[in-house]
C-alpha atoms as one frame of an Amber mdcrd trajectory, in Angstrom:
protein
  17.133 -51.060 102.698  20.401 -53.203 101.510  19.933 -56.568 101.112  21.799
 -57.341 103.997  19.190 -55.371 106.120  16.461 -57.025 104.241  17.512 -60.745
 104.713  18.333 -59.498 108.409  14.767 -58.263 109.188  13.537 -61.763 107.299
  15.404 -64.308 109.816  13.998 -61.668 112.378  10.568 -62.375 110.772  10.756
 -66.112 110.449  12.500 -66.697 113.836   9.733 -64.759 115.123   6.940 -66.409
 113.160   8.789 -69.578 114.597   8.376 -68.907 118.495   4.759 -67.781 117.882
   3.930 -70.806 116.163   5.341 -73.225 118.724   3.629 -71.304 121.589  -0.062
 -71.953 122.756   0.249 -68.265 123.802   0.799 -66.896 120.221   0.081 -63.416
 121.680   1.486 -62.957 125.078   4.760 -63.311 125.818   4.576 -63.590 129.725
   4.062 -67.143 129.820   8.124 -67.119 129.213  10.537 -65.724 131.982  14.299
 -67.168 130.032  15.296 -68.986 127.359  15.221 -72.137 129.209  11.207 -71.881
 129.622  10.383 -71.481 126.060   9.433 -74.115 124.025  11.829 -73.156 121.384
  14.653 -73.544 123.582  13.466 -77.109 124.722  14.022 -78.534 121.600  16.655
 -76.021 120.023  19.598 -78.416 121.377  17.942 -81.534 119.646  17.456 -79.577
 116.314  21.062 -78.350 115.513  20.336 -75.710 112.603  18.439 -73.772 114.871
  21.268 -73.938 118.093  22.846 -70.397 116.979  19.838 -68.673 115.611  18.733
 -66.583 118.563  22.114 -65.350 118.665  22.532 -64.978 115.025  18.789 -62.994
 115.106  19.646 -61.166 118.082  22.950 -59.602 116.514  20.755 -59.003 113.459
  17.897 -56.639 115.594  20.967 -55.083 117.531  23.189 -54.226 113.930  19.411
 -52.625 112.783  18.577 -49.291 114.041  14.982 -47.906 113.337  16.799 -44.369
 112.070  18.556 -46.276 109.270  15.440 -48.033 108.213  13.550 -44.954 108.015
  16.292 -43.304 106.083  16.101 -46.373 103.537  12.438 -46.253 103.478  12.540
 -42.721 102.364  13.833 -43.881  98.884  10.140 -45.019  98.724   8.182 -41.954
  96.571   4.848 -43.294  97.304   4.324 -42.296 100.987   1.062 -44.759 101.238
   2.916 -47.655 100.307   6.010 -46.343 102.182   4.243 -46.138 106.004   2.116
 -49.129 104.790   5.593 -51.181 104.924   7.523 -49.638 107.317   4.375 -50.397
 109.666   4.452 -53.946 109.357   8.538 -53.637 109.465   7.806 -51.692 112.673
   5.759 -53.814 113.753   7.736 -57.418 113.380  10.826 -55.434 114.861   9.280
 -54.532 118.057   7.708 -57.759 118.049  10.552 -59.932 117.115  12.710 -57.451
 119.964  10.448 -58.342 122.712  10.361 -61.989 122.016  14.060 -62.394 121.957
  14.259 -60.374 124.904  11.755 -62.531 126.621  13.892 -65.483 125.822  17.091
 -64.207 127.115  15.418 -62.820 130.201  17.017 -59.466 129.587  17.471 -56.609
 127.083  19.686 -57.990 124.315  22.367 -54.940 125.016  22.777 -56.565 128.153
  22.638 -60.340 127.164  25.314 -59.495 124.251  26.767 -56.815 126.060  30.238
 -57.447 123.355  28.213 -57.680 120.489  26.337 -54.009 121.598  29.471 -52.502
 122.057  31.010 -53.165 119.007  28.233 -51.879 116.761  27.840 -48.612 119.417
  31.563 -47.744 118.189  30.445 -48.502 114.862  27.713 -47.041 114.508  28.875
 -42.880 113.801  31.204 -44.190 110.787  28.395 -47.006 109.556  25.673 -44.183
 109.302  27.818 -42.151 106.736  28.072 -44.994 104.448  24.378 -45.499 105.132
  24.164 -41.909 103.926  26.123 -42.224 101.023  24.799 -45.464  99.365  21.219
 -43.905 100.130  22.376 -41.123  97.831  23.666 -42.860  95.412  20.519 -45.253
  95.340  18.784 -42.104  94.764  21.113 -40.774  92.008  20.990 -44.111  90.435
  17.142 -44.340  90.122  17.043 -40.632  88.577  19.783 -41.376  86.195  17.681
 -44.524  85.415  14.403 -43.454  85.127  15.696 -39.895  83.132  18.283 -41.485
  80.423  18.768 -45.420  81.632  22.583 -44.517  81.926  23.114 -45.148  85.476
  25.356 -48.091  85.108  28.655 -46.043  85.547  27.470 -45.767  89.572  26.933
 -49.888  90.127  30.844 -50.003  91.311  30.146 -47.389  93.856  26.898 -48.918
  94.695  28.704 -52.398  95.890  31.109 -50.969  96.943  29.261 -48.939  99.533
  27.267 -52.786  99.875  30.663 -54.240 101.321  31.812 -50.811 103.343  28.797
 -51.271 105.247  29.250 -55.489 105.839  32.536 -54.582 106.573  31.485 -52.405
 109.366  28.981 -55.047 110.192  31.549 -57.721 110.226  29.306 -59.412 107.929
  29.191 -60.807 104.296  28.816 -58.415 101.774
């Protein structure tokens, strides 16, 4: 995973984290129908760095696609500690989904209908360079662990960091 994927899925994890903790229903989510009945959204106005964040968060989960986080994941050699992760990454995905969707009191393609389209057209040309910096990431580790020379592929590396923020529309 990038780090722009990885500092996605945490906001996903603390905003999530966030609306269980302020909830006397920590597991359910059908005690909220929209965003207005949550009790996030009751004091989000009054706290300002939190006004944008379900937005921000929900153009995060929509940008993130379960195929590319597998494909990331399978950098991973050690398969136990690979599903072990990608469980709990699983896991607070479908669980930070859900809540946000409970929020806006409708899937998030159809809350940020603009937002879903963009990334749809994206998406075909944003999984190649997905591809490729995968690659490279696993070039780079051979080339490291075999000789420690791998240095000469860092340019391509960050460069395929920005290609994909670019594609994002997102800092690099």
């Amino acid at each position: 995973m990038d780090a722009r994927g990885f500092l996605g899925q945490l906001s996903a994890l603390l905003f999530s984290a966030a609306c269980r903790a302020g909830s006397r229903h920590s597991n359910s989510l059908t005690p909220f129908r929209t965003l207005s009945e949550t009790p996030f959204r009751r004091h989000s106005n009054s706290l300002t760095p939190f006004r944008g964040h379900p937005f921000g968060v929900s153009t995060t989960i929509l940008s993130t696609g379960a195929e590319v986080m597998e494909a990331y994941a399978g950098l991973v050699e050690d398969a136990a500690i690979r599903e072990q992760v990608m469980g709990m990454i699983r896991e607070e995905y479908a669980r930070t989904r859900r809540m946000l969707e409970a929020i806006w009191g409708a899937p998030l393609e159809e809350r940020r209908p603009h937002i879903h389209r963009a990334l749809s057209l994206r998406q075909p040309w944003l999984r190649v360079l997905h591809r490729q910096q995968i690659e490279l990431l696993r070039t780079w580790r051979a080339q490291r662990k075999a000789d420690g020379q791998a240095d000469h592929l860092l340019p391509r590396l960050l460069l395929t960091v920005n290609a994909i923020a670019g594609g994002l529309r997102t800092t690099g």
